[in-house]
C-alpha positions as CSV (number, residue, x, y, z in Angstrom):
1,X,17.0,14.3,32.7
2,X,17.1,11.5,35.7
3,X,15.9,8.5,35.2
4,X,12.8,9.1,37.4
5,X,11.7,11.3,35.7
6,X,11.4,9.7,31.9
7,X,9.7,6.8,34.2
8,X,7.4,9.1,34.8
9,X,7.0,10.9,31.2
10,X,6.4,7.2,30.2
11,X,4.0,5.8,32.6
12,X,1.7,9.8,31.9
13,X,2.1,8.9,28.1
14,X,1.2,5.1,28.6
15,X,-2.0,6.3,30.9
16,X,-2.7,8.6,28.2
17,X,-2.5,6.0,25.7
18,X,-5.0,4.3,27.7
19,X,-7.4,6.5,28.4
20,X,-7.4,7.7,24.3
21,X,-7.7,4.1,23.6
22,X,-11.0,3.3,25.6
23,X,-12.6,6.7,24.6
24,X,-12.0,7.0,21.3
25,X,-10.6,4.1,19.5
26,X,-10.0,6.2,16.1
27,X,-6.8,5.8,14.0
28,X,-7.4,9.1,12.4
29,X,-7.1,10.4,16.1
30,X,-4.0,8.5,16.0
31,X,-2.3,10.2,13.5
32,X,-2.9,13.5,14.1
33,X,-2.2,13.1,17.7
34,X,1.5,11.5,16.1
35,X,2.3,13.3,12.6
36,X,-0.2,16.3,12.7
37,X,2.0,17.7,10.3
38,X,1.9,16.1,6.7
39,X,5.4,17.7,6.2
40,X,6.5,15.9,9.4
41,X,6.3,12.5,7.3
42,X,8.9,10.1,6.9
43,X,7.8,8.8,3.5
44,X,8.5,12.3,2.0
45,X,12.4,11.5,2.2
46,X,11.8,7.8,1.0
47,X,10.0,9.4,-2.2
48,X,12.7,11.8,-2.4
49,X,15.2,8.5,-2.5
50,X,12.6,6.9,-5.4
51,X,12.4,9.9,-7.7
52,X,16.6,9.8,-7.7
53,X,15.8,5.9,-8.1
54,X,13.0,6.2,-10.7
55,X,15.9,8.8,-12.9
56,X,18.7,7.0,-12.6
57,X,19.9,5.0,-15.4
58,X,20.5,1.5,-13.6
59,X,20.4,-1.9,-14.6
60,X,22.3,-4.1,-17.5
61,X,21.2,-1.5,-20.2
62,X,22.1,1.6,-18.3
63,X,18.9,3.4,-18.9
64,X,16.1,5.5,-16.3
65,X,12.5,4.3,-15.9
66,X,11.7,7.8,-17.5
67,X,10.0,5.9,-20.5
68,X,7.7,3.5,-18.5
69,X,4.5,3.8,-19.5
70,X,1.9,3.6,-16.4
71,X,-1.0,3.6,-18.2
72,X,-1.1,7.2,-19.5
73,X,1.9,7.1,-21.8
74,X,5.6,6.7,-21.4
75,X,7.0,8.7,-18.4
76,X,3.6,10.1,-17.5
77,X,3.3,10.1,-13.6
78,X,1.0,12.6,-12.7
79,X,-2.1,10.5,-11.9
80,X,-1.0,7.1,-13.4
81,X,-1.4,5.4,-9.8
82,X,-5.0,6.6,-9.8
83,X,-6.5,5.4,-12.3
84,X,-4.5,1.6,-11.2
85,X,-4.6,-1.4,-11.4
86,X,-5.6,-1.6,-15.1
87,X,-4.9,-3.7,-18.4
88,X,-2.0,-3.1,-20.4
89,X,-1.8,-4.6,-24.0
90,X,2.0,-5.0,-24.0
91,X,1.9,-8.0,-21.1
92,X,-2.0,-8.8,-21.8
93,X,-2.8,-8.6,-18.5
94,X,-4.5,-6.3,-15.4
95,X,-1.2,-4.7,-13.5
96,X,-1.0,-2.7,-10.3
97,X,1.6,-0.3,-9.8
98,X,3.9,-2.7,-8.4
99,X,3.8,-5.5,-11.0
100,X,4.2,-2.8,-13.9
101,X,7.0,-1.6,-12.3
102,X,9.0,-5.3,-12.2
103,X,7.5,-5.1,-16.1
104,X,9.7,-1.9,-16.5
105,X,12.5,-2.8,-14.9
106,X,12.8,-6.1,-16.8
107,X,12.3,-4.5,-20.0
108,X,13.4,-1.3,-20.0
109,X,16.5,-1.7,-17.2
110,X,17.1,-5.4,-17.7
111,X,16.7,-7.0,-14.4
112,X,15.4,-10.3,-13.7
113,X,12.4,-11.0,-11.5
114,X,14.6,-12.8,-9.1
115,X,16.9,-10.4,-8.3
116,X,14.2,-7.6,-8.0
117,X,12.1,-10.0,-5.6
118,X,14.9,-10.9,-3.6
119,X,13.7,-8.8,-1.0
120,X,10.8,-6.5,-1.8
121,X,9.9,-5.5,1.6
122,X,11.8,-3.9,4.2
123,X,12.4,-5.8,7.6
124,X,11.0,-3.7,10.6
125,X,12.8,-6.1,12.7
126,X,16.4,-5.3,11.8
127,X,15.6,-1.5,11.4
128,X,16.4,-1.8,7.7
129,X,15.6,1.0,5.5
130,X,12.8,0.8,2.7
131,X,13.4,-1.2,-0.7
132,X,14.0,0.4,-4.0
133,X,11.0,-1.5,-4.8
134,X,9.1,0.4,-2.0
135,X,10.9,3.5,-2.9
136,X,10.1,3.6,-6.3
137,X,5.9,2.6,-5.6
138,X,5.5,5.2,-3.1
139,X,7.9,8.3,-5.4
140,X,4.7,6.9,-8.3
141,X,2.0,6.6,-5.8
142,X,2.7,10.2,-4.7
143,X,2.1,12.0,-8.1
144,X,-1.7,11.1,-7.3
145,X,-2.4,12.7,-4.2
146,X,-5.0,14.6,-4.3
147,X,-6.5,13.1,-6.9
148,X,-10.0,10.4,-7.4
149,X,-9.5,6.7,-7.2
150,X,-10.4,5.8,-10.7
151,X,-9.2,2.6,-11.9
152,X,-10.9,1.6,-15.2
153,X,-13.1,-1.1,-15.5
154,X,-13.7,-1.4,-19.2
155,X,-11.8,-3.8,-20.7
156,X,-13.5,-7.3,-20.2
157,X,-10.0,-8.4,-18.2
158,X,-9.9,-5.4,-15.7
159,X,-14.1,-6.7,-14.9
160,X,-12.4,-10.1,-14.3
161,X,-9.9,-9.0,-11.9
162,X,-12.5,-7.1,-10.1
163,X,-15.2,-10.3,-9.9
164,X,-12.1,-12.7,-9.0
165,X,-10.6,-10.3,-6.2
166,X,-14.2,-9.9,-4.8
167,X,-14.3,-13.9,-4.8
168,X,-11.0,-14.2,-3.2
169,X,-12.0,-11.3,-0.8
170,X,-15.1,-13.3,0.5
171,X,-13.3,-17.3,0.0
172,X,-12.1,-18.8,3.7
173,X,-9.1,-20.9,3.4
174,X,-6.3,-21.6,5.2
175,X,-5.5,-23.3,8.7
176,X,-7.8,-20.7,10.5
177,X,-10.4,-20.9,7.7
178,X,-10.1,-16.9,7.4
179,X,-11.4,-14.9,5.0
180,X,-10.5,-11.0,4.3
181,X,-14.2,-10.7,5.1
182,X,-13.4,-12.4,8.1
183,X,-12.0,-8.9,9.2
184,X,-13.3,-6.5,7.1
185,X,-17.4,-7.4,5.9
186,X,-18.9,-5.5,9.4
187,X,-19.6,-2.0,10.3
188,X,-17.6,-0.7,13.5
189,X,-15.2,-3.6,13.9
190,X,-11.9,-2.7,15.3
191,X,-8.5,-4.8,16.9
192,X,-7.1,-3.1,19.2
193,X,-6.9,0.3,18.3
194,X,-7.3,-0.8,14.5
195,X,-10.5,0.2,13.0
196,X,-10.9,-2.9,10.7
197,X,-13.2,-1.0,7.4
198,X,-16.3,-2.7,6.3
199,X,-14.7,-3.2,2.5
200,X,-17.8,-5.3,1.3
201,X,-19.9,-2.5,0.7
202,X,-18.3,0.3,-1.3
203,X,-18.1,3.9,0.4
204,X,-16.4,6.0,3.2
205,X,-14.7,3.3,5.0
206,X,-13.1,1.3,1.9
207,X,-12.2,4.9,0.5
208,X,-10.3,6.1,3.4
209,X,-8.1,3.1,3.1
210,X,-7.3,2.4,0.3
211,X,-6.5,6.5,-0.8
212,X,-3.8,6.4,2.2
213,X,-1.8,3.5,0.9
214,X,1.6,3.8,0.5
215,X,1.3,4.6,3.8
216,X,4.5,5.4,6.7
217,X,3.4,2.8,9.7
218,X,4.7,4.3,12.7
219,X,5.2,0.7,14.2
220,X,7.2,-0.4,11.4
221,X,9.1,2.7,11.0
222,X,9.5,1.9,7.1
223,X,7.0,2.8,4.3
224,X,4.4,0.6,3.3
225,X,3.0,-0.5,0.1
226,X,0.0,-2.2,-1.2
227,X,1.4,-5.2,-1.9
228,X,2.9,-5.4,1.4
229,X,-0.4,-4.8,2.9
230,X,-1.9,-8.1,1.1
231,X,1.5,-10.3,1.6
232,X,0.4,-9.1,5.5
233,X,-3.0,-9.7,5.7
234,X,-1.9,-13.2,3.9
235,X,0.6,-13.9,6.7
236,X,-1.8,-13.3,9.5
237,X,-4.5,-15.6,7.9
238,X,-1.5,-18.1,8.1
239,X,-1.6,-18.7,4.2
240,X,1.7,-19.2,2.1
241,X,3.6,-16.0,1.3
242,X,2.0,-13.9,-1.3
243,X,3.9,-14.1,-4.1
244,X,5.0,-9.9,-5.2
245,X,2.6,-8.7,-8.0
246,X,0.9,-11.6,-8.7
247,X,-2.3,-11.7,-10.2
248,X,-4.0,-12.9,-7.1
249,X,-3.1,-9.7,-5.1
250,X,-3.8,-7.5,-8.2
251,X,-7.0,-8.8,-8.7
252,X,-7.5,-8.5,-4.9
253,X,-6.2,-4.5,-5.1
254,X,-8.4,-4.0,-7.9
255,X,-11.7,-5.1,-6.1
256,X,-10.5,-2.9,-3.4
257,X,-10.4,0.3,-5.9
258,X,-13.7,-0.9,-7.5
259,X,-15.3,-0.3,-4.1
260,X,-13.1,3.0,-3.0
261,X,-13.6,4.5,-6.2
262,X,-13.6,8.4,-6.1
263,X,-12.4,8.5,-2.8
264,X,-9.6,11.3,-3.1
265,X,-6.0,9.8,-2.5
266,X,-3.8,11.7,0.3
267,X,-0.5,10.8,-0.4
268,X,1.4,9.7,1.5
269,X,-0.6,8.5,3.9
270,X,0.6,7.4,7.8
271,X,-0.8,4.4,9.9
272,X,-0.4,2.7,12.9
């Protein structure tokens, strides 16, 4: 093919672009006009490498995650990550999927935090393929699709989380004095093509985001996580790095389920 001629593939696709972008500014649009097919997905071979992850015996002791308990009893998968974050008596404390799994693999494998956290994200910028950590939360996350966000809100702790990540959802702070309801407290807001949810009232818009996380960004070409998304949002509100599975981002994810709950999770999801 001459050169001319991908010139001119590209300038049709970049008009196209265009023209989709100032009629209908829709991310769902996006998607199915990119990965139509869910089978198509790249995260499908990334859950593939964290099931091998999650079964292999690894660490100091030599042993599988097999016998982590997510919340509905050791090695029980199949619709753990819905019904997260949640309060687990062993570490008397609300955990998301993330900061259980560090739990496990402290325990059970015998890591240390430091060398888990070393690098929890992938690095779109050198191409680098997703994290074990990122592997491993989006094999877990998967075992739920198709199933209602449910996260409990019983235990005295879990309705803490959930009032302290709705305080930290509305607080500004920070150089630009942002708030995440800086971005996401309005009906119809959108950056660039971005729809940007109104996540202060509970309902469609807060549902549809947060049952697509882990989610495959096209731009990033790498699978991304929860936590990721709150370490970003972080970043962009020019705040010090989010610190992975803290109780700050937990408490922020668990406000975020209080308001999705029973939207149905499609797993995994794709994005922008």
């Amino acid at each position: 093919m001459s050169r001319l001629t991908i010139a001119g593939l590209v300038t049709s696709a970049l008009l196209a672009g265009v023209a989709f972008a100032a009629e209908e500014p829709n991310a769902d649009a996006y998607r199915e006009m990119t990965y139509g097919d869910r089978d198509a997905n790249p995260a499908l071979l990334v859950i593939d490498r964290g099931e091998e992850l999650f079964k292999e015996k690894r660490g100091p002791k030599n042993v599988s995650l097999e016998q982590c308990d997510f919340g509905l009893g050791a090695g029980v998968l199949k619709g753990a990550y819905a019904q997260l974050p949640r309060y687990f008596k062993d570490t008397d404390r609300v955990q998301d999927a993330e900061s259980r799994l560090l739990t496990c693999m402290t325990e059970l494998q015998g890591f240390t935090v430091e060398e888990l956290t070393k690098q929890t994200f992938a690095n779109d910028k050198r191409n680098e393929d997703n994290t074990d950590l990122e592997a491993l939360t989006v094999y877990i996350a998967a075992q739920s699709d198709g199933m209602k966000i449910n996260a409990p809100a019983e235990h005295p702790k879990e309705q803490e989380a959930i009032k302290v990540g709705e305080g930290i959802f509305w607080r500004r702070q920070g150089p630009l004095d942002f708030a995440c309801a800086t971005c996401h407290a309005d009906d119809k807001k959108r950056i660039r093509l971005q729809n940007l949810g109104n996540f202060s009232k509970a309902g469609v818009d807060v549902q549809k985001t947060m049952s697509a996380w882990p989610t495959y960004r096209v731009s990033h070409a790498a699978v991304r996580t929860m936590q990721h998304r709150m370490w970003d949002c972080m970043w962009q509100m020019r705040l010090p790095d989010a610190q992975y599975g803290s109780p700050m981002t937990v408490a922020l994810i668990a406000y975020l389920n209080a308001q999705g709950k029973d939207g149905t999770y499609a797993l995994p999801g794709m994005s922008r």
